[in-house]
C-alpha positions as CSV (number, residue, x, y, z in Angstrom):
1,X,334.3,-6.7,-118.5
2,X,334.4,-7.0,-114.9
3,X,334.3,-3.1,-114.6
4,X,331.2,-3.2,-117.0
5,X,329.3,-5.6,-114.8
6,X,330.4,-3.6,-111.4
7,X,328.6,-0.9,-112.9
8,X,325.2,-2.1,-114.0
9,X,323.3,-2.1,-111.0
10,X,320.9,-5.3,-109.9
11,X,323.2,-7.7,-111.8
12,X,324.8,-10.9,-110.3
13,X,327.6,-12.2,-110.4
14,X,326.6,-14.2,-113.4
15,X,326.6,-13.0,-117.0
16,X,323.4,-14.9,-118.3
17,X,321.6,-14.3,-115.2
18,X,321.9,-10.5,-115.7
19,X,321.1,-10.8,-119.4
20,X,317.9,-13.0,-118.3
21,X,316.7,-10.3,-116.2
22,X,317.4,-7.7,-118.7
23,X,315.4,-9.2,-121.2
24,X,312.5,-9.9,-118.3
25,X,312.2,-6.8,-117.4
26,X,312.7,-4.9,-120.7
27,X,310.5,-7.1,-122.8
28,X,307.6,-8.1,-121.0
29,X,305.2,-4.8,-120.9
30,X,303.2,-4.1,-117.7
31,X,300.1,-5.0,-117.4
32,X,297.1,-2.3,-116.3
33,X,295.3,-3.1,-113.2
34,X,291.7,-4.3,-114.0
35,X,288.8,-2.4,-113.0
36,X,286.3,-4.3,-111.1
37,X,283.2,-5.7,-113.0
38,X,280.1,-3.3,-112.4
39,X,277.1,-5.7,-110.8
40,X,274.7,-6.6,-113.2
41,X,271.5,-5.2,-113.3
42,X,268.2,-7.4,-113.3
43,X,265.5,-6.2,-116.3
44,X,262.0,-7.2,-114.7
45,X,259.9,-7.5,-118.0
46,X,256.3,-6.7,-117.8
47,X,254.4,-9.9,-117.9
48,X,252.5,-10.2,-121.5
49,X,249.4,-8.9,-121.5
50,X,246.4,-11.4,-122.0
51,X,245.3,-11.4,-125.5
52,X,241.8,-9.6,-126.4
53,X,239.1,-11.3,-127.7
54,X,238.3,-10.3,-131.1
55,X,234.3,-9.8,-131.7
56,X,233.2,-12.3,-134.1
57,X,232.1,-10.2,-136.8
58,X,230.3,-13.0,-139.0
59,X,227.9,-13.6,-136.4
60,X,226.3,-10.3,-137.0
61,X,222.8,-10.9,-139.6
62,X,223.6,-9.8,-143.0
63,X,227.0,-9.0,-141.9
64,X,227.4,-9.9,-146.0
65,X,225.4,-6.6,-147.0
66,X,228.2,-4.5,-146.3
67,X,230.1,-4.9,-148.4
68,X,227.8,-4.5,-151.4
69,X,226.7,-1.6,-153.0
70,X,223.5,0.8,-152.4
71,X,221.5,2.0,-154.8
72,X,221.3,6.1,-154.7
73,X,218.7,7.1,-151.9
74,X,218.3,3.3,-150.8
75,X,217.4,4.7,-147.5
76,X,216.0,7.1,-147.6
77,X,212.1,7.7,-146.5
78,X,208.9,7.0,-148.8
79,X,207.4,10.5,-147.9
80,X,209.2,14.0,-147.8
81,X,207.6,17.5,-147.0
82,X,206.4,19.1,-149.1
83,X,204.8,23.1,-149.3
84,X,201.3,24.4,-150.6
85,X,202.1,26.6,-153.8
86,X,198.5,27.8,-155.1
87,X,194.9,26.5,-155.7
88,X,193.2,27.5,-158.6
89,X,189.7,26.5,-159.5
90,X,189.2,24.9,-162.3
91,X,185.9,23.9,-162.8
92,X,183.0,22.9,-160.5
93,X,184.4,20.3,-158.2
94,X,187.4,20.3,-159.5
95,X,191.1,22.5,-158.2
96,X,194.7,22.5,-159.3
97,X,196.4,22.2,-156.4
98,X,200.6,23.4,-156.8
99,X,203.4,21.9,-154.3
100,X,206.3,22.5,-154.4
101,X,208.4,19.0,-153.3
102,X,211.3,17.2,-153.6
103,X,212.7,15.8,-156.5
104,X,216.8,14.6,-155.7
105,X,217.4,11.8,-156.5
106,X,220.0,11.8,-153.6
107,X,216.4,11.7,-151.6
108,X,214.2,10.3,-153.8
109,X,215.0,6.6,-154.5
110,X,213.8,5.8,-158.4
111,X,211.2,3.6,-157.5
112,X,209.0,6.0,-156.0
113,X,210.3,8.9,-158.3
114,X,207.8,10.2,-161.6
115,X,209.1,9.0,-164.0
116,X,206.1,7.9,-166.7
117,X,202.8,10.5,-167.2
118,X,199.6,8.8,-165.9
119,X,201.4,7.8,-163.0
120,X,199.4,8.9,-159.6
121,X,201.2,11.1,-157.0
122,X,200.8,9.9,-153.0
123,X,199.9,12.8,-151.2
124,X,198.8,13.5,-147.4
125,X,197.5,16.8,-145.8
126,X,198.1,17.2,-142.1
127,X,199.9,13.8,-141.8
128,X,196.2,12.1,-142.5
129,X,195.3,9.1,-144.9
130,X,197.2,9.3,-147.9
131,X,195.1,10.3,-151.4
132,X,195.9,9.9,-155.0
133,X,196.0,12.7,-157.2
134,X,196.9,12.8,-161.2
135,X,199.7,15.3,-162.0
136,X,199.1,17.6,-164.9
137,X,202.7,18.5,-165.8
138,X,205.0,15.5,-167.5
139,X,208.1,13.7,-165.4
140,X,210.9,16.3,-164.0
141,X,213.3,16.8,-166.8
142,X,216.7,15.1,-165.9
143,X,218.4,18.7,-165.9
144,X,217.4,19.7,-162.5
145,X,219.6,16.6,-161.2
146,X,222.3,17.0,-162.7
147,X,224.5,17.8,-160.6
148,X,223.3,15.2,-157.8
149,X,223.5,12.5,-160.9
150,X,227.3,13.5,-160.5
151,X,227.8,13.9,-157.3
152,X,225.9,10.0,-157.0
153,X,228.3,8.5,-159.4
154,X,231.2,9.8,-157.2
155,X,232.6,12.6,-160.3
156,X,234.6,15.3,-158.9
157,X,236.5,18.4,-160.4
158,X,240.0,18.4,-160.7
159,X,240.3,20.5,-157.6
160,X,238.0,18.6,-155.2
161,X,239.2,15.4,-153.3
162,X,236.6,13.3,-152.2
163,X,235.0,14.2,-148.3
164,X,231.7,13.5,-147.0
165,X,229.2,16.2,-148.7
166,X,225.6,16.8,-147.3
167,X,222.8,15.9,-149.7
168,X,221.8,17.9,-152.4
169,X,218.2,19.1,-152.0
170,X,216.4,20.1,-155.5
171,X,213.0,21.6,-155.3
172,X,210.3,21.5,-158.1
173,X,206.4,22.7,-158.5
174,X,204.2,19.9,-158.9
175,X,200.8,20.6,-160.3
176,X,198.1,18.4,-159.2
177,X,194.3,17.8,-160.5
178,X,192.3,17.3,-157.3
179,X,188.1,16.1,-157.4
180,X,186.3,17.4,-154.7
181,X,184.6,14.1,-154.5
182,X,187.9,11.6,-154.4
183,X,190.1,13.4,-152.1
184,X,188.2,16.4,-150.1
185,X,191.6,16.9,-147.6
186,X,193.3,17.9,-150.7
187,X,190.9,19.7,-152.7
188,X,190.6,22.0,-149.4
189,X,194.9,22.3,-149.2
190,X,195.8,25.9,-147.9
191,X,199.3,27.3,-146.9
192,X,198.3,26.8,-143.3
193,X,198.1,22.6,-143.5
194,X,201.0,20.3,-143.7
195,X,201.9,18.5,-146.9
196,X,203.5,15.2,-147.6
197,X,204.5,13.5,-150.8
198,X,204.8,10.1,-151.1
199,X,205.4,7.3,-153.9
200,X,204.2,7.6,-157.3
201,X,202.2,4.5,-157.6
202,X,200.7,2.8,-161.5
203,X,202.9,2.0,-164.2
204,X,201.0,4.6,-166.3
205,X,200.6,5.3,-170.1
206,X,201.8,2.6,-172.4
207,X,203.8,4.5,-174.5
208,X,206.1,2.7,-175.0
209,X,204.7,0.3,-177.5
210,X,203.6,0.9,-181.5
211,X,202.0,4.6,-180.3
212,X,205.7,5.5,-180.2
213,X,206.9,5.6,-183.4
214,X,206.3,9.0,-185.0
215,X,206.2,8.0,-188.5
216,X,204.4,4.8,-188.4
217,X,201.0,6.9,-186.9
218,X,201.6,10.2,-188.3
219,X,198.0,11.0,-187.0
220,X,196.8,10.9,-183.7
221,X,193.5,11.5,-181.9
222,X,193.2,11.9,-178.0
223,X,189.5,11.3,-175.9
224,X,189.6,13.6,-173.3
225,X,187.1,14.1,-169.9
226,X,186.8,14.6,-166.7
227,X,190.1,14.3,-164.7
228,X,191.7,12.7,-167.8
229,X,192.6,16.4,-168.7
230,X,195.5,16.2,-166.4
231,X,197.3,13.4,-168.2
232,X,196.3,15.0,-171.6
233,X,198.0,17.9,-170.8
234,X,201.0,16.1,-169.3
235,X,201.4,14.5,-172.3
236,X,201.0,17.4,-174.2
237,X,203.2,19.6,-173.0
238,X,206.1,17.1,-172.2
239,X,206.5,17.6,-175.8
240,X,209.8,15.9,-177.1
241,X,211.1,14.9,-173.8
242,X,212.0,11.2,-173.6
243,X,208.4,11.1,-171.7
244,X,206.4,12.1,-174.3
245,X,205.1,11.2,-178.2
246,X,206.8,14.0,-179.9
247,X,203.6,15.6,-181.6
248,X,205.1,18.3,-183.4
249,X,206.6,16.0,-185.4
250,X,203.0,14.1,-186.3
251,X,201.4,15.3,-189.2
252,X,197.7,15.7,-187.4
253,X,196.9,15.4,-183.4
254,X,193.7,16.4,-182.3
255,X,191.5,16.3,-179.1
256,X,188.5,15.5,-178.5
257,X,187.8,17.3,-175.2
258,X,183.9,16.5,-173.7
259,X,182.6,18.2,-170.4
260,X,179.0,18.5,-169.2
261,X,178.9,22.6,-169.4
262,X,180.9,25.2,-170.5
263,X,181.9,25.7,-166.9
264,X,183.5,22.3,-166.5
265,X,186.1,22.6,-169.0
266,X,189.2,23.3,-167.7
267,X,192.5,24.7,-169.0
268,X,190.7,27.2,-171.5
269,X,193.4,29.7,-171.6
270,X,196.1,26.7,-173.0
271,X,194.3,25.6,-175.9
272,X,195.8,28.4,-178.2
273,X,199.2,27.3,-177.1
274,X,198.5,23.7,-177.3
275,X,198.2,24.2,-180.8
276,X,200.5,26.5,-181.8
277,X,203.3,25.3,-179.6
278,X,203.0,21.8,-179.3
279,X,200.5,21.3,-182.3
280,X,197.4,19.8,-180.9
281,X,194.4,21.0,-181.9
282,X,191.8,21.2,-179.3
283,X,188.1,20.3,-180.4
284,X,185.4,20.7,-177.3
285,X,182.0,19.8,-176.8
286,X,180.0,20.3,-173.9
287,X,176.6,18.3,-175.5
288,X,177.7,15.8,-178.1
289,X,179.3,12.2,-177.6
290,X,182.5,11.1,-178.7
291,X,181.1,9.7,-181.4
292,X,179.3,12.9,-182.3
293,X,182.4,14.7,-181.9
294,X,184.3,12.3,-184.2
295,X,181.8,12.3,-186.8
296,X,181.3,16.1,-187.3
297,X,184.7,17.0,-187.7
298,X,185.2,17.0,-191.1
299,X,188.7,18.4,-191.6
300,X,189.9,15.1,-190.0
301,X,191.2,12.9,-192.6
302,X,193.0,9.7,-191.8
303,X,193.6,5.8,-192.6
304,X,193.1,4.1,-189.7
305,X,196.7,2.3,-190.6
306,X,198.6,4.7,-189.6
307,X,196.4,6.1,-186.8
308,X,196.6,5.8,-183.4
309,X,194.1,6.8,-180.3
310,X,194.7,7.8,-176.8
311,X,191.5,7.4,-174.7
312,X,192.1,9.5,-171.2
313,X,189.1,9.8,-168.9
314,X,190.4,9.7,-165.4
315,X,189.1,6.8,-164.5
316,X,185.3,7.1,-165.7
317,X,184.5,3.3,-167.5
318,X,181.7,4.5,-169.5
319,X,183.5,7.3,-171.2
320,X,186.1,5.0,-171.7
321,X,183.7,2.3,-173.5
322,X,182.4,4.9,-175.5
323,X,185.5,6.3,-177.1
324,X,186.5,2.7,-177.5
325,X,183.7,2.3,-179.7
326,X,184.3,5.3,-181.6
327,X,187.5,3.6,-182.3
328,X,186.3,0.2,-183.2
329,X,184.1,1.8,-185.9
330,X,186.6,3.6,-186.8
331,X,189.3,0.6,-187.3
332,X,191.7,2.3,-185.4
333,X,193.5,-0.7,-183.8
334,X,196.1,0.9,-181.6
335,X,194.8,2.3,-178.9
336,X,196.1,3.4,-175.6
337,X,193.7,3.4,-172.5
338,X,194.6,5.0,-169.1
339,X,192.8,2.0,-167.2
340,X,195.3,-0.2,-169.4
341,X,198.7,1.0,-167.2
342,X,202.1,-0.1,-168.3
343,X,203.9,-3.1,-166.9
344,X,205.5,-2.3,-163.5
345,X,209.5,-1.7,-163.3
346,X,211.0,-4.4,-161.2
347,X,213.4,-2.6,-158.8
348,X,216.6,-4.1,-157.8
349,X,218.1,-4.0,-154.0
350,X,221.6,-5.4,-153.8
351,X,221.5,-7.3,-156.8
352,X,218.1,-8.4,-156.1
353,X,214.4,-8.0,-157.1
354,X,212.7,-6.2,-153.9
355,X,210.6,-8.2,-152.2
């Protein structure tokens, strides 16, 4: 025992002191050395900017009219240019003038589009005073917008996505009956002056009313002078469009066309196709009355029932009176006078009538 303890190096003399230190030593583990904290570092924030001001957007006037929807061509302006076609002489004093102008309805907000025959068109030579003219061709069929209708109500194909698109511009001839004694600037329109076209203005024709039913008046009879030939044969040849009275489907439409002189009737070369394409036969007179007119034509037979009257004469009162009186003796009760226009179309902007 004592030769055991003689040998184990470091040991006392003392049996439980050695075993103390053995179990010191061999069961306690060493510690590492610590490292020495690294300095903190300081973070200088960047002071908060200072909030913005936002614009107060409600104080802007009819900030509310955003939001709503605009009708198509809202707009847009009441007079587009428009280009000299032709002049051709109808009679003394009196010219068709063609222009070609524009009929989009991407440009052309309905309210000022022509859209009922008898209606008058705006137009200005040379950026002058404006002048009424009657148009002797019926509204623009529907077909030529078609594709703006459907671009306007936002239709696409199935391999289009929806982009801003520049507006579609659709052209159309405009055929115009111009007296050299109500608007000269016009009647004297070459390809060298400057066109504008502007509003349609009047309600026109009221067609709209008992005239329209086909079978109800199955006969029809039309007084016809002076400038009034324009709107008889925009009602002629509109023929079953929406615009028109469907004559080929009337049993017997005839009109009575009066003129001073051979020379002043106009249109001779269309009263063949009148009649056989859109079946109105064409009576003219360049010496008797209306009521002469009336009263000699003997293949007329009608009851005054189911017979309605159409009294055009561009805006001459006495030859208006007169063919009202060959309809009072007559008894033909419904009767549709170009002085007489239709009710105006009350036109809506954002949800209201425009002022």
């Amino acid at each position: 025992m004592a030769a055991a303890l003689r040998a184990a190096p470091g040991c006392s003399n003392s049996a439980a002191s050695c075993s103390r230190r053995s179990f010191q030593t061999g069961g306690r583990l060493a510690r590492p050395a610590q490292q020495p904290a690294a300095p903190r570092r300081r973070v200088q924030r960047p002071a908060a900017a200072a909030p913005e001001v936002e614009e107060d957007l409600w104080q802007y006037p009819d900030r509310d009219q955003w939001y709503l929807a605009k009708f198509c061509a809202q707009d847009q302006p009441d007079w587009n240019p428009a280009r000299f076609v032709r002049s051709t002489q109808l009679g003394p004093g009196i010219r068709e003038i063609v222009v070609e102008c524009e009929v989009s309805r991407e440009k052309v907000p309905l309210r000022n589009a022509y859209r009922q025959i008898g209606q008058r068109a705006s137009v200005r030579a040379n950026s002058g005073v404006s002048a009424e003219a009657l148009p002797a061709a019926p509204p623009f069929p529907q077909s030529l917008n078609r594709d703006v209708l459907l671009r306007v109500r936002g239709d696409i194909t199935a391999n289009e996505i929806k982009t801003v698109k520049e507006e579609i511009s659709v052209l159309a001839e405009l055929p115009l009956v111009v007296r050299e004694e109500d608007a000269p600037e016009l009647y004297k329109l070459s390809a060298d002056d400057g066109v504008e076209v502007g509003p349609f203005v009047g309600g026109g024709l009221q067609l709209r009313g008992p005239v329209s039913a086909v079978f109800l008046f199955p006969t029809v009879v039309i007084f016809a002078e002076s400038a009034g030939i324009a709107t008889a044969r925009a009602l002629i040849e509109a023929g079953s469009d929406p615009s028109g009275l469907n004559f080929t489907r009337r049993a017997d439409v005839r009109m009575y066309y009066r003129a001073p002189n051979e020379a002043a009737l106009c249109y001779k070369d269309k009263y063949e196709e009148w009649g056989e394409r859109y079946g109105v036969k064409v009576i003219t007179s360049t010496r008797n009355s209306f009521s002469d007119m009336f009263d000699d034509d003997e293949t007329l037979m009608y009851e005054p029932d189911t017979t309605a009257a159409i009294i055009l004469t561009g805006g001459d009162e006495e030859a208006e009176a007169a063919a009202a009186e060959v309809c009072r003796e007559a008894e033909i009760t419904v009767v549709v006078k170009q002085s007489e226009e239709a009710e105006p179309t009350t036109y809506l902007t954002h949800g209201k009538p425009q002022e």
